[in-house]
C-alpha positions in Angstrom: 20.0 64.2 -55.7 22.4 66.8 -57.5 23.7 69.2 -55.3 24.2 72.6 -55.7 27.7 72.9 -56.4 27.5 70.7 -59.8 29.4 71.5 -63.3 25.9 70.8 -64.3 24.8 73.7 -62.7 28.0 75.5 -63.4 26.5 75.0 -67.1 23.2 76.0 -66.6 23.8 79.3 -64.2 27.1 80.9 -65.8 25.4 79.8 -69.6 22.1 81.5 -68.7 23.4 84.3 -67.4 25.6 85.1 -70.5 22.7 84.2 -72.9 21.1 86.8 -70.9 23.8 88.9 -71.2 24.1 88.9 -75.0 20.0 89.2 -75.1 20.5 92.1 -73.3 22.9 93.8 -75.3 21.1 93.2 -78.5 17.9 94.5 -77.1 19.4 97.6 -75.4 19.6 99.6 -78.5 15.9 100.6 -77.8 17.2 102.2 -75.1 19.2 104.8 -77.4 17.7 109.0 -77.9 19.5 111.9 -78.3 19.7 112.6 -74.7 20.9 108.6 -74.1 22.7 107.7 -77.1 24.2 104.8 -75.0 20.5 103.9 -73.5 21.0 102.1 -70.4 24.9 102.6 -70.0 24.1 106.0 -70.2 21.7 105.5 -66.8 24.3 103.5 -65.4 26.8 106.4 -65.2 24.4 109.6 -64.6 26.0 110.8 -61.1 23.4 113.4 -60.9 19.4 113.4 -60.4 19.2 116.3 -62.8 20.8 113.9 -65.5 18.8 110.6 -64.5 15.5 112.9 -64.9 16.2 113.8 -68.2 17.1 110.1 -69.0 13.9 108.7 -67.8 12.5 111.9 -69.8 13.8 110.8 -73.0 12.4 107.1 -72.8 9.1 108.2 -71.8 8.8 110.9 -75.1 10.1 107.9 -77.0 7.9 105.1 -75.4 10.2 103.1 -74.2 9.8 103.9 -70.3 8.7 100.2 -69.8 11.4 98.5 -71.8 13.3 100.2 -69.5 11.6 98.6 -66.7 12.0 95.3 -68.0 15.4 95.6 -68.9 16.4 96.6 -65.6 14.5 93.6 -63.5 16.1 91.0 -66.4 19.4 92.7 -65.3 18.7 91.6 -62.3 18.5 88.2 -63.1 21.4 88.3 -65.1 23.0 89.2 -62.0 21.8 86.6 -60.1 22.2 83.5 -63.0 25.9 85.2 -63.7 27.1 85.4 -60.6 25.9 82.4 -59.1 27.5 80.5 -62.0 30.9 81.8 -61.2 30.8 81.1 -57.5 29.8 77.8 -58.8 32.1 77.8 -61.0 34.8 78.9 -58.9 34.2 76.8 -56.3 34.0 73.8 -58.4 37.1 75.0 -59.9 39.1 75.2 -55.9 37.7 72.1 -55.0 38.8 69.6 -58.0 41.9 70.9 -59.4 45.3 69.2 -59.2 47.1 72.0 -59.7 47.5 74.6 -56.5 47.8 77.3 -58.5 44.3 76.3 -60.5 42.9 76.4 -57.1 44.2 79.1 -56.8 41.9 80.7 -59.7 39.1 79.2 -58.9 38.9 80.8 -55.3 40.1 83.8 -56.7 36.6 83.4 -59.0 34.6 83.2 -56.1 35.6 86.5 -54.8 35.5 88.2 -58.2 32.2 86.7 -58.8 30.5 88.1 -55.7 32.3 91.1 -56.1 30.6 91.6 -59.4 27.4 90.2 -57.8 27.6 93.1 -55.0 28.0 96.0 -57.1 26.0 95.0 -60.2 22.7 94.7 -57.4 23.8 98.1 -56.0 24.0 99.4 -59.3 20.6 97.9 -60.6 18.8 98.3 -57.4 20.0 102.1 -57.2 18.9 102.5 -61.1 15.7 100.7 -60.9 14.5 102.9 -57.8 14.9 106.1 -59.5 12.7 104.3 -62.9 10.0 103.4 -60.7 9.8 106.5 -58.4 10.0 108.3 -61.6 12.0 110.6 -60.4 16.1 110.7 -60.0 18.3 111.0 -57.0 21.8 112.5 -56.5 22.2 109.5 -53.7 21.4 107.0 -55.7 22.2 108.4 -59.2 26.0 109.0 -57.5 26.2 105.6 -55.8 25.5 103.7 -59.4 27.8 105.7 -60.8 30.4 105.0 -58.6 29.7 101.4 -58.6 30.3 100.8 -62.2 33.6 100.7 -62.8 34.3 98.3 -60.6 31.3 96.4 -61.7 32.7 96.5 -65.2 36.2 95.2 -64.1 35.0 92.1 -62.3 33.1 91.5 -65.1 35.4 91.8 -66.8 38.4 89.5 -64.7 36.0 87.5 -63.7 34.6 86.1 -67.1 38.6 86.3 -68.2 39.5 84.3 -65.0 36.9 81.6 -65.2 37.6 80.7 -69.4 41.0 80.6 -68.6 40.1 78.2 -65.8 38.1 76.0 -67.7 40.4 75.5 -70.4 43.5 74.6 -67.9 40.5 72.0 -65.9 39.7 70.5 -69.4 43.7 70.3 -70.4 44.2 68.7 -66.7 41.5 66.1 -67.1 42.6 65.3 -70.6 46.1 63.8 -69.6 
């Protein structure tokens, strides 16, 4: 039986969850009205009830209150497929490589990872609560929006961290 920690499931977690990703991004642009023009990201940052209510406002004039909806809870599995791949990854990563300073990386990837994880479920969770109540809240309105950036940047070092580390794992098994 396969366990948990496998490159196969390495593959299958951190490659769903950027499928997902890209999906996502392609599909957002539904998302966009003259009081969004960034659809979601423009949720993701409103620090204020007042702005998340006009948000939500837009969608539902244009329809697309339940896209919204959707988009969020596939977030949310993003988040889960993403992150779980890194750790994986990561992990995988500390555990295998010859090199100290490749371990290095990949424990460094399991931080990063769950710190990503962390705030992008605040984030959602804080977002998707306001959606559903149909109503925005400067708690949780201020609380995504305070989340995000470093959301963004683990994203960010994280998907950096964990190419880079594959690439010097394929060069280290190649030799």
């Amino acid at each position: 039986m396969a366990t948990l920690y496998s490159w196969r499931n390495f593959w299958i977690f951190w490659g769903g969850g950027m499928a997902l990703f890209i999906y996502l991004v392609l599909s957002g642009g539904v998302l966009a009205t003259d009081v969004a023009p960034d659809g979601i990201l423009d949720h993701q940052s409103a620090a204020t009830a007042l702005r998340v209510n006009a948000i939500q406002q837009s969608w539902a004039d244009a329809g697309v209150l339940d896209l919204a909806r959707w988009g969020m809870i596939a977030d949310l599995i993003f988040i889960t497929l993403y992150m779980s791949g890194g750790i994986i990854g990561g992990r995988l990563l500390w555990q295998s490589a010859k090199s100290p300073t490749l371990k290095k990386v990949g424990l460094f990837c399991v931080l990063v990872y769950f710190l990503f994880g962390l705030t992008d479920y605040i984030e959602t969770v804080s977002q998707l609560i306001q959606l559903v109540r149909g109503q925005g809240s400067d708690m949780l309105a201020a609380t995504a929006a305070l989340v995000k950036p470093v959301k963004v940047v683990a994203w960010i070092v994280g998907t950096v961290m964990m190419v880079v580390g594959l690439v010097w794992r394929w060069r280290e098994t190649r030799t």
